[in-house]
Backbone as numpy.savetxt, mean C-alpha at the origin, in Angstrom:
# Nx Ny Nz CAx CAy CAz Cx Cy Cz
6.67 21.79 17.82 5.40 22.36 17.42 4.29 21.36 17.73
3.10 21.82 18.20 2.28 20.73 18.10 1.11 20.28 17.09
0.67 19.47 17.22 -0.43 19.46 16.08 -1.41 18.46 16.94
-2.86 18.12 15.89 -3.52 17.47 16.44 -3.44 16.89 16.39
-3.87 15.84 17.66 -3.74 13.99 17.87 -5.30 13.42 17.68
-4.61 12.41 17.14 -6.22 11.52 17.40 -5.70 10.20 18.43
-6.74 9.57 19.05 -6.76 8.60 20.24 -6.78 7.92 19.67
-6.14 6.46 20.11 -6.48 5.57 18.97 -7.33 4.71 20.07
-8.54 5.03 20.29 -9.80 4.33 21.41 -11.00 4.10 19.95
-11.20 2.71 19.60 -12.28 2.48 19.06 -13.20 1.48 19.98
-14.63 1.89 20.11 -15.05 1.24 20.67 -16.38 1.18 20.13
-16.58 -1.11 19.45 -17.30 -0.89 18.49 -18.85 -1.16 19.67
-19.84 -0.29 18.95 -21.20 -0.66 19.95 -22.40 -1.45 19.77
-22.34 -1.66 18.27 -23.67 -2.48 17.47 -23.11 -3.23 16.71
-21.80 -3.37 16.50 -21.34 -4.42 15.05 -20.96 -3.08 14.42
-22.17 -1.79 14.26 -22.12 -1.32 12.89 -21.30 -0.22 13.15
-21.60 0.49 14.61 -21.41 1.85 14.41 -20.02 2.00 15.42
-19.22 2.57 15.41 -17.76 2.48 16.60 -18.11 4.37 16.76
-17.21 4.65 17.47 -17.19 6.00 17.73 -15.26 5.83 17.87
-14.75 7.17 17.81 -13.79 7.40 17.68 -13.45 8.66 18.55
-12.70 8.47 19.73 -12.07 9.40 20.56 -11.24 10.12 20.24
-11.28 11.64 19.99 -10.61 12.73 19.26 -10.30 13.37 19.97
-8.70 13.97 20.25 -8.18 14.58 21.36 -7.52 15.62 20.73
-8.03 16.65 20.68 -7.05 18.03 19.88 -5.94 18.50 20.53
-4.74 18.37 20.32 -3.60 18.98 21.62 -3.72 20.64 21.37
-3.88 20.95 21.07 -4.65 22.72 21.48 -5.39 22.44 22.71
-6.19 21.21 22.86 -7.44 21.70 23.99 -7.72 20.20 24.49
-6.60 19.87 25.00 -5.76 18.29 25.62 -6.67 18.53 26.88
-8.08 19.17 27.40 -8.49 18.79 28.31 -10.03 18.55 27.79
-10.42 18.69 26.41 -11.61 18.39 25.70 -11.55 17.12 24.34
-12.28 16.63 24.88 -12.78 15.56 23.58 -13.37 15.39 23.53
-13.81 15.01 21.62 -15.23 15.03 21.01 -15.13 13.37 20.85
-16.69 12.84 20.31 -16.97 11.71 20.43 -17.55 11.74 18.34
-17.05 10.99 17.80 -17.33 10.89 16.28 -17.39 9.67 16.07
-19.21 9.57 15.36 -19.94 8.31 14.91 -19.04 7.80 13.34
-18.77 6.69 13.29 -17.81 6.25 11.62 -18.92 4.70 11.68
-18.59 4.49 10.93 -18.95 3.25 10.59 -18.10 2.20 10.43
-18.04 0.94 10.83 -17.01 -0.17 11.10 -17.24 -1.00 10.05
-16.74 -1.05 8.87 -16.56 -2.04 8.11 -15.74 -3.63 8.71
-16.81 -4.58 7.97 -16.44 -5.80 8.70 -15.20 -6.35 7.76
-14.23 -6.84 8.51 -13.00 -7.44 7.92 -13.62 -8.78 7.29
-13.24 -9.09 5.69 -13.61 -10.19 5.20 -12.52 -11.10 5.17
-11.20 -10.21 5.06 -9.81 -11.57 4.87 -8.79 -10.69 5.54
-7.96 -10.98 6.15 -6.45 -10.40 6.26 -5.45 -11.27 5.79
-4.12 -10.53 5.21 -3.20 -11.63 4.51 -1.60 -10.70 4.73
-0.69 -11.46 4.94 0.53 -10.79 5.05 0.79 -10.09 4.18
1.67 -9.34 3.73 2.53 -8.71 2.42 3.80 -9.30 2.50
4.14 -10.40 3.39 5.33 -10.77 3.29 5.17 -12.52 3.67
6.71 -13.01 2.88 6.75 -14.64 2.66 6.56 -15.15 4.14
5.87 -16.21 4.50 5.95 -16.97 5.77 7.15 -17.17 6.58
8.28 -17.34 5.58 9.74 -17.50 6.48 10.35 -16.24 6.65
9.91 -14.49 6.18 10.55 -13.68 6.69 10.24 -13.54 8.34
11.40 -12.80 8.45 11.46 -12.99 9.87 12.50 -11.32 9.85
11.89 -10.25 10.67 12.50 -9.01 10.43 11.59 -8.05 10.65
11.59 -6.56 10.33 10.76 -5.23 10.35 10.96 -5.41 8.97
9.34 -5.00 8.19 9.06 -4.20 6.65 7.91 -3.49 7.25
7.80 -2.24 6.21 6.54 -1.75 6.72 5.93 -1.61 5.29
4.63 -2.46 5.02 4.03 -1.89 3.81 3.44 -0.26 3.59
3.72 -0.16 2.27 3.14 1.54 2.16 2.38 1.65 0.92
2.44 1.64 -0.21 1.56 1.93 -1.09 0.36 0.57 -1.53
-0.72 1.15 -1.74 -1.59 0.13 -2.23 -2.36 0.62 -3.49
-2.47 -0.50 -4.49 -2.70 0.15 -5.79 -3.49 -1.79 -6.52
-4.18 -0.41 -6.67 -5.55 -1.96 -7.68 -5.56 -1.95 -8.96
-5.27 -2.53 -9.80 -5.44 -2.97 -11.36 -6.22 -2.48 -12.09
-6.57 -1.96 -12.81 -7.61 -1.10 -13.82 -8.86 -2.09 -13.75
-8.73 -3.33 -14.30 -9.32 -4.31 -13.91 -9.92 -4.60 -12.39
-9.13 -4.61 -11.15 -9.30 -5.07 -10.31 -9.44 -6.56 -9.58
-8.86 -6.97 -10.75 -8.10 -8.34 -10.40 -6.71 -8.53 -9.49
-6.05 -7.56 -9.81 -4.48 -7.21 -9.11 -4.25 -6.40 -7.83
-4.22 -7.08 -6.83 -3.73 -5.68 -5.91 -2.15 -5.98 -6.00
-1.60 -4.46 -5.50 -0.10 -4.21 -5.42 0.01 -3.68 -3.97
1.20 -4.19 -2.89 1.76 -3.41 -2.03 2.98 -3.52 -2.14
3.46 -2.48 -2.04 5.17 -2.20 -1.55 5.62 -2.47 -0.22
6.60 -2.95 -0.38 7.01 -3.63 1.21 8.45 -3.05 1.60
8.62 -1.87 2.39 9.85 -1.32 3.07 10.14 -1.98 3.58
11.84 -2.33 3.25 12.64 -2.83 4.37 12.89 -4.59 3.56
11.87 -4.75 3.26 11.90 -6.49 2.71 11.71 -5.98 0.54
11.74 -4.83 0.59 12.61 -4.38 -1.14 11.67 -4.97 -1.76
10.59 -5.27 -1.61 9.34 -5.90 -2.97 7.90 -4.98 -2.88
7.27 -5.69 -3.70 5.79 -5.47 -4.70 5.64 -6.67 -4.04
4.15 -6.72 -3.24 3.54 -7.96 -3.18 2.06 -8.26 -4.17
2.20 -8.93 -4.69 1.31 -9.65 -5.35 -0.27 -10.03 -5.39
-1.12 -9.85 -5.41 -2.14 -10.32 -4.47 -3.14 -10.67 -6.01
-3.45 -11.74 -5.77 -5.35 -11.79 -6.80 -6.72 -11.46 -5.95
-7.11 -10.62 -6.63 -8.69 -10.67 -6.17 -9.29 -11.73 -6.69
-9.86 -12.73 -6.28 -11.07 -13.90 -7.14 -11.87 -13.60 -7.07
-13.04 -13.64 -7.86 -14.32 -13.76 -8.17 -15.19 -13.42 -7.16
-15.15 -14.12 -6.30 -15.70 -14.29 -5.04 -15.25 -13.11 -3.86
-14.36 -12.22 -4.38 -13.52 -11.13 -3.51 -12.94 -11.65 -2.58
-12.35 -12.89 -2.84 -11.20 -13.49 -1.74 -9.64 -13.05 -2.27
-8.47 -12.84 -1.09 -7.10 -12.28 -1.75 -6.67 -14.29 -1.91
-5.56 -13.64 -3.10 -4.98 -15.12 -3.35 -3.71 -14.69 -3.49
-2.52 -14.96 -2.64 -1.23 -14.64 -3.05 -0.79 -15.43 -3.95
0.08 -14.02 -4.95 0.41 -14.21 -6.16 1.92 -14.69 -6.05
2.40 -13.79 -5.41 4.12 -13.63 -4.81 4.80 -12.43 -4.47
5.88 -12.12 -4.42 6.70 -10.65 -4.69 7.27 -10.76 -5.69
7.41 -9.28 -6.09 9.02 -9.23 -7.39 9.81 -8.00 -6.40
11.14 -8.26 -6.13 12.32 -7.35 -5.80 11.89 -6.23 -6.74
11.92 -5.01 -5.78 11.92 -4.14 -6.74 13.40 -3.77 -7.85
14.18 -4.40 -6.81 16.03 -3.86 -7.33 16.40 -2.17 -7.00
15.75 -1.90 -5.96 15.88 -1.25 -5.21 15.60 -0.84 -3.28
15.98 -0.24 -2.72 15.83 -0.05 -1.60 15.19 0.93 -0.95
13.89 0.37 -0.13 12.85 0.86 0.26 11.88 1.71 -0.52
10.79 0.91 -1.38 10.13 1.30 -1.71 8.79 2.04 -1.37
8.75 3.38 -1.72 8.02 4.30 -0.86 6.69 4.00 -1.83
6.92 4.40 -3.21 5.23 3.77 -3.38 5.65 3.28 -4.55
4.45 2.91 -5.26 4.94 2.16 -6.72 3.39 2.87 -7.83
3.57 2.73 -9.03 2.59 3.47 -9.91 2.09 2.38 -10.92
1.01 2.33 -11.19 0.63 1.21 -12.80 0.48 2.74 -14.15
0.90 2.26 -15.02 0.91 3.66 -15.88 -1.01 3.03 -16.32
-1.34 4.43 -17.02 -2.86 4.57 -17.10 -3.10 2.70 -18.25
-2.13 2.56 -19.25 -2.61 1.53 -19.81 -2.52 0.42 -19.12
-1.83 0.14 -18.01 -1.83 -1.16 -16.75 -0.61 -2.10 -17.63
0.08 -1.37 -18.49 0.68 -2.50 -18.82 2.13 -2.19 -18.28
2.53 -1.14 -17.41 3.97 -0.99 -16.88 3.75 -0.11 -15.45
4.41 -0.86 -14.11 4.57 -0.84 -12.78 6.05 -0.08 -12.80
5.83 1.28 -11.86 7.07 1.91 -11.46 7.33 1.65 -9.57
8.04 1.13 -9.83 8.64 1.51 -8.01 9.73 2.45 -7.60
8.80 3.40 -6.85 9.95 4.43 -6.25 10.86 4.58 -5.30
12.14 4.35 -5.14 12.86 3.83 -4.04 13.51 4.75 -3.71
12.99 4.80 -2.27 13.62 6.02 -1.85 14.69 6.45 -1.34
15.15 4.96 -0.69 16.95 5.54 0.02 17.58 4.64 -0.99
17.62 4.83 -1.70 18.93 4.78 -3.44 18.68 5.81 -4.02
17.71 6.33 -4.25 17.59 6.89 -5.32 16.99 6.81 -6.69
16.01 5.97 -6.90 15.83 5.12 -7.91 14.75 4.87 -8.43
14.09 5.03 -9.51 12.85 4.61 -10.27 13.00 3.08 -10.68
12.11 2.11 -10.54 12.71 1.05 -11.48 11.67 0.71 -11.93
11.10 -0.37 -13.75 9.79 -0.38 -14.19 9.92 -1.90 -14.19
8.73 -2.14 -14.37 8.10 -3.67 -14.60 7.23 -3.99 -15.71
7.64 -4.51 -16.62 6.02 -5.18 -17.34 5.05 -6.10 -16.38
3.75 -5.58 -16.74 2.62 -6.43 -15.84 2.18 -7.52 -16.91
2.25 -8.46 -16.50 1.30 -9.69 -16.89 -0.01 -9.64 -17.00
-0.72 -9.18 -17.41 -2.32 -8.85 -17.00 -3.02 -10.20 -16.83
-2.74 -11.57 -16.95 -3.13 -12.54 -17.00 -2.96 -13.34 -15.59
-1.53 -12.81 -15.20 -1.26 -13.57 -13.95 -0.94 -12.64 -12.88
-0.69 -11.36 -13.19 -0.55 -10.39 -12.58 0.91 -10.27 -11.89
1.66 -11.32 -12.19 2.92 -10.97 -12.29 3.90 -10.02 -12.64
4.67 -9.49 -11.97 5.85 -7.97 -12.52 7.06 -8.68 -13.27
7.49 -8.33 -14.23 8.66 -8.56 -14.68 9.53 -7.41 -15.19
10.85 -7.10 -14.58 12.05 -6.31 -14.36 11.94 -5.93 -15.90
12.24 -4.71 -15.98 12.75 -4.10 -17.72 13.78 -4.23 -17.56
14.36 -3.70 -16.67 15.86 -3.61 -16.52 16.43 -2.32 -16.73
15.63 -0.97 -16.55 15.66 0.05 -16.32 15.17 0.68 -15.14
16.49 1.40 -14.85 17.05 2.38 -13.76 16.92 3.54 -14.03
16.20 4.73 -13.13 16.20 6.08 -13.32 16.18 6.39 -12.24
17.48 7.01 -12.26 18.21 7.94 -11.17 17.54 9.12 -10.74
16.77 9.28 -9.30 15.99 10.51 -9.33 15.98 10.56 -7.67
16.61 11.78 -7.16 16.78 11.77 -5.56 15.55 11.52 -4.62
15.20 10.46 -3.78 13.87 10.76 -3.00 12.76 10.31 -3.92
13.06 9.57 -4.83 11.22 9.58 -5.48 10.57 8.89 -4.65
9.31 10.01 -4.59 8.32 9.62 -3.60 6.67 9.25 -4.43
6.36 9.89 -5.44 5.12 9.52 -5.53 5.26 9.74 -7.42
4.49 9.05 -7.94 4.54 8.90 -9.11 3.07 8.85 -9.72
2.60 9.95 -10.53 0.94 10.25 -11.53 1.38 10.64 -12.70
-0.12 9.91 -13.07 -0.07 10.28 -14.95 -0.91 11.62 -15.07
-0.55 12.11 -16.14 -1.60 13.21 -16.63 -1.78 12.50 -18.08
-3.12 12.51 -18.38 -3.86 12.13 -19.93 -4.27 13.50 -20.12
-4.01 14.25 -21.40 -4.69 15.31 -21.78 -5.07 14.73 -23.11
């Protein structure tokens, strides 16, 4: 079946403004030209330790109620990476925690920020964390919930 493609042609023209080459495969002999705006990169930082050496692919990203904490999940290398926001909006690696499971597709902070779920998807497996809100560290409960494919995890507050 086909669907639409996008080009991956950015081409930035002022600093500010890039345009983006859009190729519809319905009509693979027309393309449109779309003005975005280029946000400037302030830091880039791995999601993974200096000595891995391998394929992970990060997938979920999730910020702290606060916004002191970022979280990514790291497929393939089985963790939560760690990150501090400082003051100054610089990242400061914190570390990983193993999720104790395999391949984590995304991970959740419950609405009070005080417990991290990671959903692992080829086991099978929910697993929780207490958050540190101080250091932003995960620490293992040590609970397992068996659930085929969990893929995405929300709260409802009524």
């Amino acid at each position: 079946e086909d669907f639409p493609t996008v080009m991956k042609e950015v081409a930035v023209t002022s600093g500010a403004i890039g345009y983006v080459r859009v190729r519809d495969a319905f009509e693979s002999s027309t393309a449109r030209e779309v003005a975005i705006k280029i946000l400037e990169i302030k830091q880039s930082a791995s999601t993974l330790p200096d000595a891995f050496v391998g394929t992970s692919y990060p997938a979920a990203i999730k910020l702290s109620a606060d916004g002191r904490f970022l979280y990514v999940t790291n497929r393939n290398f089985n963790s939560i990476e760690i990150t501090e926001i400082n003051s100054d909006g610089w990242m400061v690696p914190v570390g990983q925690e193993w999720t104790r499971g395999h391949y984590p597709f995304d991970c959740a902070l419950d609405p009070s920020g005080n417990l991290m779920y990671a959903m692992n998807t080829n086991n099978d497996s929910i697993t929780s964390f207490r958050v540190d809100k101080v250091m932003g560290k995960l620490n293992f409960t040590g609970q397992y919930v068996p659930l085929s494919l969990p893929r995405v995890m929300v709260f409802l507050t009524l």
